[in-house]
C-alpha positions in Angstrom: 5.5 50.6 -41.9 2.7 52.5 -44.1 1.1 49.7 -46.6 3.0 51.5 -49.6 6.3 51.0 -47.5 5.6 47.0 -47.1 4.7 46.9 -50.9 8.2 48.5 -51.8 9.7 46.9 -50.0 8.2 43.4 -50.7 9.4 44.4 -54.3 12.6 44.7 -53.1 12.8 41.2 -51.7 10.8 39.5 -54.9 13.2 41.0 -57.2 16.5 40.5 -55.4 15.4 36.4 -55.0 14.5 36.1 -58.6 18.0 37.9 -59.6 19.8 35.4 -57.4 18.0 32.0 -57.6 16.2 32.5 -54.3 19.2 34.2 -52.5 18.1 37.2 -50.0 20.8 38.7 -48.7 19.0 40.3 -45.4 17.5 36.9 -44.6 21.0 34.9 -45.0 20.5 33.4 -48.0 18.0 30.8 -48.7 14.9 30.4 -46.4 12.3 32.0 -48.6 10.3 31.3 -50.8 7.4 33.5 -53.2 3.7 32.7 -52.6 1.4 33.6 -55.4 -1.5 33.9 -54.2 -5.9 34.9 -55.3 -7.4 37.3 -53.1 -10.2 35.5 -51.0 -12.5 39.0 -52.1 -10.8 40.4 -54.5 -9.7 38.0 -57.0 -6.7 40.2 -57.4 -3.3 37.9 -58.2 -0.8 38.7 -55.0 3.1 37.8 -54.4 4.4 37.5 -51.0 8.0 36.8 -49.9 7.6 34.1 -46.7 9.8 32.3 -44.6 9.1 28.5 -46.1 10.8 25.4 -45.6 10.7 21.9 -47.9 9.1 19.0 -45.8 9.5 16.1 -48.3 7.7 14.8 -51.8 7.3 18.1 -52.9 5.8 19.9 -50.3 6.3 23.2 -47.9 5.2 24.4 -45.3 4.5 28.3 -44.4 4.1 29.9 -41.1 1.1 32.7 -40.6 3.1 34.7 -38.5 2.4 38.5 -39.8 5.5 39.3 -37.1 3.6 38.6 -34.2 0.5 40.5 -34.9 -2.9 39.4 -33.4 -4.5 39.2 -36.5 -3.7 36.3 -39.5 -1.6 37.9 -42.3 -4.2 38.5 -45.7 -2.6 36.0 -47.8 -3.3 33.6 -44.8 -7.0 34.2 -45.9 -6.5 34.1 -49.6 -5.6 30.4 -49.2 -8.0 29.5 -47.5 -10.5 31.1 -49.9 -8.5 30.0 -52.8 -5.7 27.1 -52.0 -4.3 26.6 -55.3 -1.2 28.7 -55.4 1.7 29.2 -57.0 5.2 28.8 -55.0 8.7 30.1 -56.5 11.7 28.1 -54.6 15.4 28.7 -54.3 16.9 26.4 -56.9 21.1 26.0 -56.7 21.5 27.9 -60.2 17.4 29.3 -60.8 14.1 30.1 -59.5 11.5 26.9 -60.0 7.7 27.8 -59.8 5.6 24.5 -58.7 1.8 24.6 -58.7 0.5 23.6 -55.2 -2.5 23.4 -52.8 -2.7 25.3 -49.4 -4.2 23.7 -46.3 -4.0 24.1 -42.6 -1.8 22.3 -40.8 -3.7 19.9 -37.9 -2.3 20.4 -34.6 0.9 18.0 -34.8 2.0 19.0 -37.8 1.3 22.8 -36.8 3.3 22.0 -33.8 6.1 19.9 -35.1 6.6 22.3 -38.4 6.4 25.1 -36.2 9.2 24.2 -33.9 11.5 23.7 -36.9 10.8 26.9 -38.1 11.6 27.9 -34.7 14.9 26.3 -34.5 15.9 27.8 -38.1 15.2 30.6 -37.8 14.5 31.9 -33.5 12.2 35.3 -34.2 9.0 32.7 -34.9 9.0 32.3 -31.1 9.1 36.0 -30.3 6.5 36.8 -32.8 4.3 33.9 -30.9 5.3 35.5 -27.7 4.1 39.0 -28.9 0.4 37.6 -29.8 -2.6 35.6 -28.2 -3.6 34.1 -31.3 -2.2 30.3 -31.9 -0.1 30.8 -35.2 -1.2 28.8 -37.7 1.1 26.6 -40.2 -0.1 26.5 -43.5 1.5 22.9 -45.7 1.6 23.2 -49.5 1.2 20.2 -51.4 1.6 18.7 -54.8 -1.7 19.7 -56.7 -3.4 16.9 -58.0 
């Protein structure tokens, strides 16, 4: 898939969950989420439809998969540069937008977080099957 391609079809997915309160269709439903996001070198504003799941008080946690490539996925590196982000979540009759704060996970939450992605949704283990690179978790927490 050309870059272009991915951007259309990204647009796609952004504007189908915002018309249906976080509802995609091709993913089943609920399950993603929209991460706004700062370029780390361009300062350009992104948005990027991910796989995300709730953990508790507010936070998420995202996986870095970029479908089993061997290198991170770019919005990966623009929260590391820049980990205040936005997040829009699934809501039961709208889309909510909560500010947030992007970290790596440490090792046992990357693992635990991981495996529940895992068991949600089962291509996360093919895509770490498909790559040498340890795929990181990113939480998102309340901003302070």
């Amino acid at each position: 898939m050309s870059n272009e391609e991915a951007r259309s079809w990204n647009e796609q997915v952004i504007e189908e969950f915002r018309a249906n309160a976080g509802s995609v269709q091709q993913f089943g439903g609920k399950g993603l989420v929209l991460l706004h996001h700062t370029g780390a070198k361009s300062g350009a504003s992104y948005v990027s439809p991910l796989a995300g799941m709730a953990v508790d008080s507010g936070a998420w946690f995202i996986v870095a998969s970029n479908g089993g490539k061997d290198d991170h996925p770019a919005w990966y590196h623009n929260v590391q540069a820049h980990p205040e982000v936005l997040l829009e979540v699934p809501g039961d009759d709208e889309v909510s937008t909560v500010k947030l704060s992007a970290r790596v996970a440490d090792d046992a939450e990357r693992d635990r977080y991981f495996a529940q992605m895992v068991a949600w949704a089962p291509q996360f283990a093919d895509y770490e099957k498909k790559t040498s690179r340890r795929i990181p978790v990113v939480v998102l927490e309340p901003a302070a």
